[in-house]
matplotlib code that plots the C-alpha trace (Angstrom):
import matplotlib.pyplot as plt

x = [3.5, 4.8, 4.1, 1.0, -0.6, -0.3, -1.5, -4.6, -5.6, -4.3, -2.3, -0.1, 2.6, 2.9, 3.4, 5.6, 7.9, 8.4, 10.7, 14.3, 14.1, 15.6, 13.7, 12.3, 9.1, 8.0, 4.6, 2.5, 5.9, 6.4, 9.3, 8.9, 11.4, 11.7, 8.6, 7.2, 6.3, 5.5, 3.3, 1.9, 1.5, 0.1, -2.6, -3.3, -3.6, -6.4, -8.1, -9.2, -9.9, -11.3, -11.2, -7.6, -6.6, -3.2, -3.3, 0.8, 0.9, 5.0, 7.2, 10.7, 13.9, 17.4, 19.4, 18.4, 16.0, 11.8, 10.1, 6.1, 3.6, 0.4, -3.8, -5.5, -8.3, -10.5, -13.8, -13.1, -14.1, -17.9, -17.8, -16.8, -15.2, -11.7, -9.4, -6.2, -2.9, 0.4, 4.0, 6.2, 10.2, 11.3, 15.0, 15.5, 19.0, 21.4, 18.1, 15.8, 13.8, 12.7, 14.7, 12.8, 10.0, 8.6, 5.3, 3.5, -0.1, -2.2, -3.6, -6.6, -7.7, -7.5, -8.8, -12.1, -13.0, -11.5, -14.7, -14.2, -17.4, -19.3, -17.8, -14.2, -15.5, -16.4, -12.9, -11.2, -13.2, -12.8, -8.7, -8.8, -10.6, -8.2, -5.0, -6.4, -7.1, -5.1, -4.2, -8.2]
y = [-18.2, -14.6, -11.7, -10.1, -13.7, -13.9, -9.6, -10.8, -14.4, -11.6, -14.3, -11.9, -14.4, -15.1, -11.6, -11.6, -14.2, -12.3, -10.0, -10.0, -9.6, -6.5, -4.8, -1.2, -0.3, 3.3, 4.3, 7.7, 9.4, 7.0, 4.5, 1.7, -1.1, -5.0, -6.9, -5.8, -2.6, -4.7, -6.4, -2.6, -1.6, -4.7, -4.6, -0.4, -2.1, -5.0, -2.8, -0.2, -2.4, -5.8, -8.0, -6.4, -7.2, -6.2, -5.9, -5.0, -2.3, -2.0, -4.2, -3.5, -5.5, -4.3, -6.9, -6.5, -4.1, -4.7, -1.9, -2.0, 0.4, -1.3, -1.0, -2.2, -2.8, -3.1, -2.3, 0.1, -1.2, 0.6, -1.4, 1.4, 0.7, 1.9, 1.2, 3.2, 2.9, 2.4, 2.3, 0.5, -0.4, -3.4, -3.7, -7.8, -9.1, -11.8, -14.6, -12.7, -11.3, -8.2, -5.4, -2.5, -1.5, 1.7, 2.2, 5.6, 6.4, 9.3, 10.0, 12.2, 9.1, 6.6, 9.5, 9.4, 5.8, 5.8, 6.4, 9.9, 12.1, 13.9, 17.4, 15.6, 13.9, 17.1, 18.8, 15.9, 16.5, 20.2, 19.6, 17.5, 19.2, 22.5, 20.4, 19.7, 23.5, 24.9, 20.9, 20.2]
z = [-2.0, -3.2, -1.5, -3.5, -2.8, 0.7, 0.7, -1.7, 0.6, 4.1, 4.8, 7.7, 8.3, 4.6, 4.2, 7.0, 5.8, 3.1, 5.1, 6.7, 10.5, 10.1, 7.3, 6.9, 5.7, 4.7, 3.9, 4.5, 5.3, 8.4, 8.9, 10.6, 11.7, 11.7, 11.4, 14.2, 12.6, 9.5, 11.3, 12.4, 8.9, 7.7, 10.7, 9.2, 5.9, 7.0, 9.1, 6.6, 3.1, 2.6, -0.3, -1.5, -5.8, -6.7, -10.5, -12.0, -14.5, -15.0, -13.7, -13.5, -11.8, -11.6, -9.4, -6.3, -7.0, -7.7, -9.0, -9.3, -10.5, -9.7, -9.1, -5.7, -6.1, -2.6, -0.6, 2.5, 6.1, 4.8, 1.9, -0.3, -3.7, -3.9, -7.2, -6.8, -8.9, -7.2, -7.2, -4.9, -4.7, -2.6, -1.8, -1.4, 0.7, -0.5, 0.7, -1.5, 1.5, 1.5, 3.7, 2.7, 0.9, 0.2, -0.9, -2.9, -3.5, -3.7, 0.2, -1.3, -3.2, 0.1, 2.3, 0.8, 1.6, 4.9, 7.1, 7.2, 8.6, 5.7, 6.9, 6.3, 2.9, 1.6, 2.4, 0.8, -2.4, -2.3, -1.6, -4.7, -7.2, -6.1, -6.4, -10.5, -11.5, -14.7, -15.3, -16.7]

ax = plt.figure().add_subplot(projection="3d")
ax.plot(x, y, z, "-o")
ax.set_aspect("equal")
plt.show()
């Protein structure tokens, strides 16, 4: 089973065995190390979307090196719909496990389905409709 399968059925030690013992994971701006903070980021993962549909976009491979731009599609822990493009780069070792993987999205478009209060909704909206003025 490949890595998107085992993230889509949230197979964890699937996803787990995907990994060298000793691989690094970055995601948010945060490092984390060996699969025990794989496991940690995995369990962030699971805990806020449901139902999780990786859909490729570009797919890119230079030896050792997987790059991804993709689509999740999900439903939050609220059952909010969530459909947010992508992109990360996987670093494989000499057994074709993964030793690190770093992982980019938007945080404004995954803050709003994150349970946040209304008052925190409605800055999240306000941030992201700032960030687009003079671009629309």
């Amino acid at each position: 089973m490949g890595l998107d399968e085992a993230i889509e059925r949230r197979d964890i030690d699937g996803i787990i065995s995907c990994f060298s013992e000793n691989c690094e994971i970055e995601l948010l701006g945060v490092k984390l190390a060996g699969k025990n903070g794989l496991r940690k980021a995995v369990t962030w993962m699971y805990s806020h979307f449901k139902e999780i549909k990786l859909t490729p976009i570009v797919i890119t491979v230079e030896g050792n090196i997987f790059f991804e731009e993709f689509t999740m599609s999900s439903k939050s822990s609220d059952n909010k719909g969530i459909n947010v493009k992508q992109a990360e780069v996987l670093v494989y070792d000499e057994d074709l496990k993964v030793k690190r993987l770093s992982l980019y999205f938007d945080r404004l478009e995954m803050a709003e389905v994150l349970g946040l209060n209304p008052l925190d909704r409605i800055i999240v909206n306000r941030l992201k409709k700032e960030s687009l003025k003079g671009l629309l």
